[in-house]
C-alpha positions in Angstrom: -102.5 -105.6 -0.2 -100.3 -103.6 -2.0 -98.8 -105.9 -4.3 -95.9 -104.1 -6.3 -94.6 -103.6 -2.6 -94.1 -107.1 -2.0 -92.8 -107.8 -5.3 -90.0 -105.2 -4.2 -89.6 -107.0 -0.9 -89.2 -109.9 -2.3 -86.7 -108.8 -4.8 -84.7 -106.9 -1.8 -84.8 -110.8 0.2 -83.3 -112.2 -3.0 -80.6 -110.2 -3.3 -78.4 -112.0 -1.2 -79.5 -115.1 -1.9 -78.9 -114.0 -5.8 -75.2 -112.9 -4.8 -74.2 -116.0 -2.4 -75.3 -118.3 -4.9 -73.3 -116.8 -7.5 -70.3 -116.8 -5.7 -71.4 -120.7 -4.9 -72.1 -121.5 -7.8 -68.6 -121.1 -9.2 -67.8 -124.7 -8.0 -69.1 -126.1 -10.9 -72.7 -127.7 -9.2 -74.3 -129.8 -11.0 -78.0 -129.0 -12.8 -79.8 -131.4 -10.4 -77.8 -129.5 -7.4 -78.4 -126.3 -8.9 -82.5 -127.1 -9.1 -82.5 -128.8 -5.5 -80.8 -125.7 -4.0 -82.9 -123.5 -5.2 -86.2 -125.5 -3.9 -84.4 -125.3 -0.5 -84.1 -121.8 -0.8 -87.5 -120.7 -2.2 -88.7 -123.1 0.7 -87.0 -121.2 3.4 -88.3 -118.0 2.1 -91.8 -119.5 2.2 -91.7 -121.3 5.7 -89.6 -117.9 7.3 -91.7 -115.1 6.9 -94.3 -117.6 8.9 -92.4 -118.4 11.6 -91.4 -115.3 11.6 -94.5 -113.4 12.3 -95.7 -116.2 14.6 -92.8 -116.7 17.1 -89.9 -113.9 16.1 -90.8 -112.1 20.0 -90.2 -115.7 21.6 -87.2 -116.6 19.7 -85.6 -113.2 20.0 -85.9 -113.9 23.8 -84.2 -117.1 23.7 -81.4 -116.5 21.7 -78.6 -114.6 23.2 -76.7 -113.9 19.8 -78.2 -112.1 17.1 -79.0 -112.4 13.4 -76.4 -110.8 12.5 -73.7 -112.9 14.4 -75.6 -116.1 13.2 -75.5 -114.7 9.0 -71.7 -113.5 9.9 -71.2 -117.3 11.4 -72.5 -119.4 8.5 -71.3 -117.0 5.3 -68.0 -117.0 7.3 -67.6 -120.8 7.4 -69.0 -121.5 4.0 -66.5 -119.0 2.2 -63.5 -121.0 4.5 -64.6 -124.1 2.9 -64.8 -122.3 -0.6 -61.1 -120.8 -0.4 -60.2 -124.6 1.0 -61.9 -126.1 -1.7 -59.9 -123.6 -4.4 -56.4 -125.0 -2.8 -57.3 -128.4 -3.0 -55.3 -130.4 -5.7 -58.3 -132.7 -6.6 -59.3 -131.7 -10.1 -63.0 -134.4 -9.2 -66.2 -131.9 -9.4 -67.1 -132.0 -5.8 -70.3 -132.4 -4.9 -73.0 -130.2 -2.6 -73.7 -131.9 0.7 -76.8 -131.7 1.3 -76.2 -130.1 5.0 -74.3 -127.8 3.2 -77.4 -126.9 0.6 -79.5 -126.4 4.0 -77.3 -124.1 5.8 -77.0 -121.9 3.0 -80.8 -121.7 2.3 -80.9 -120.7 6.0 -78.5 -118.0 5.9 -79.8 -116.5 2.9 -83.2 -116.9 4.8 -82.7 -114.9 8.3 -83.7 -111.8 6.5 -87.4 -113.1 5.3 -87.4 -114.5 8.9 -87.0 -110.8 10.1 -89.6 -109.4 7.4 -92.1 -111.5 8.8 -92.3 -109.8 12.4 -94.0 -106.7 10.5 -95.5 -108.6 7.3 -98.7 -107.8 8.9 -98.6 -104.2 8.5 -98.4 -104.8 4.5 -100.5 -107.6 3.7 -103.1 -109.3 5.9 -102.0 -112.3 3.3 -99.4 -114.3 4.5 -99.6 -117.3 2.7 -99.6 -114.8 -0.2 -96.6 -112.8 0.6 -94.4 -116.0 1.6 -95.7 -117.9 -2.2 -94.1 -114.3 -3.6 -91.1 -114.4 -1.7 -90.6 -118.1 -2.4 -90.8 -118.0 -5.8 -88.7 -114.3 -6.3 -86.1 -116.1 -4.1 -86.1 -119.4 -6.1 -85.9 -117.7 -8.9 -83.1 -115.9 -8.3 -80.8 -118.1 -6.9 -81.1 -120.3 -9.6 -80.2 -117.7 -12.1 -77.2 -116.7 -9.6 -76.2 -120.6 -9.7 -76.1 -120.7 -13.3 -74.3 -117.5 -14.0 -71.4 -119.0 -10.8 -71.4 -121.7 -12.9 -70.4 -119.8 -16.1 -68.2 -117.8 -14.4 -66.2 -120.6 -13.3 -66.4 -122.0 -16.7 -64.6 -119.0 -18.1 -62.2 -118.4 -15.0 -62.0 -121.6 -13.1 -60.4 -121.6 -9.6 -59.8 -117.6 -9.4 -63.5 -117.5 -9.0 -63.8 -119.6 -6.5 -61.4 -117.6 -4.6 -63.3 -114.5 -5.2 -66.4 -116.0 -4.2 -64.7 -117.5 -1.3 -63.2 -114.3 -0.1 -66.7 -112.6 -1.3 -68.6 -114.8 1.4 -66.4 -113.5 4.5 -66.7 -110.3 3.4 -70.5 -110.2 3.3 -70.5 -112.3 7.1 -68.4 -109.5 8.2 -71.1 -106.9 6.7 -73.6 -108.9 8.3 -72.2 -109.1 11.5 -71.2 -104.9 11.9 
């Protein structure tokens, strides 16, 4: 098992989780949402790579849209809801559904879902590579929740905006 390489994967199935949660965080979360977000997310990033190597050629057959679609979907509507949120005259901290805290650990997920179809050709470790790539994941969105939430401490609203419009632009990345 080559484990510098899976330290790198792991850092590359971060990344986005890293940059959507700092253009989430800048809705002022609180700590408690901040922590409980990032569990969901290092969970996904354990439980994916799984099910990804077990069932990916099953569930590829089934569905008729791709990944890509699916990311392009759910960054797509959660930015909406961030530029709605930024025009909203309520000046109350809103709070993170919890729905909402589970779709974005799953779209900031697919990609470790992907990994796992050839996880096998790296490491004959899964539960090994998954407990890397929960933690690196974990770890990273909650730095990239705290640093949204300075952000909007120091800019307010305009970040939201830019994290808003920062969303759709990565769900149409995703999606070509």
């Amino acid at each position: 098992m080559n484990i510098i390489l899976l330290f790198f994967i792991a850092i590359s199935l971060s990344m986005d989780a890293f940059s959507l949660a700092l253009a989430y965080g800048t809705i002022s979360m609180s700590k408690k949402e901040i922590k409980i977000l990032s569990v969901i997310v290092g969970l996904y990033h354990f439980f994916m790579p799984i099910l990804g190597m077990i069932i990916f050629k099953f569930i590829i057959n089934l569905l008729t849209i791709g990944e890509n679609l699916i990311t392009f979907i759910i960054f797509s509507f959660i930015g909406i809801n961030m530029i709605i949120e930024t025009f909203k005259k309520e000046e109350k901290i809103k709070r993170m559904k919890f729905g909402e805290m589970i779709l974005f650990g799953f779209a900031v997920s697919i990609d470790s879902f992907s990994v796992g179809i050839g996880i096998n050709n790296i490491s004959d470790n899964i539960l090994i590579c998954s407990i890397i790539f929960s933690l690196t994941s974990l770890i990273f969105t909650y730095i990239g929740l705290l640093l949204g939430n300075k952000l909007n401490d120091l800019i307010g609203k305009v970040a939201t905006l830019i994290g808003g419009i920062a969303l759709i632009l990565l769900g149409i990345i995703y999606f070509l």
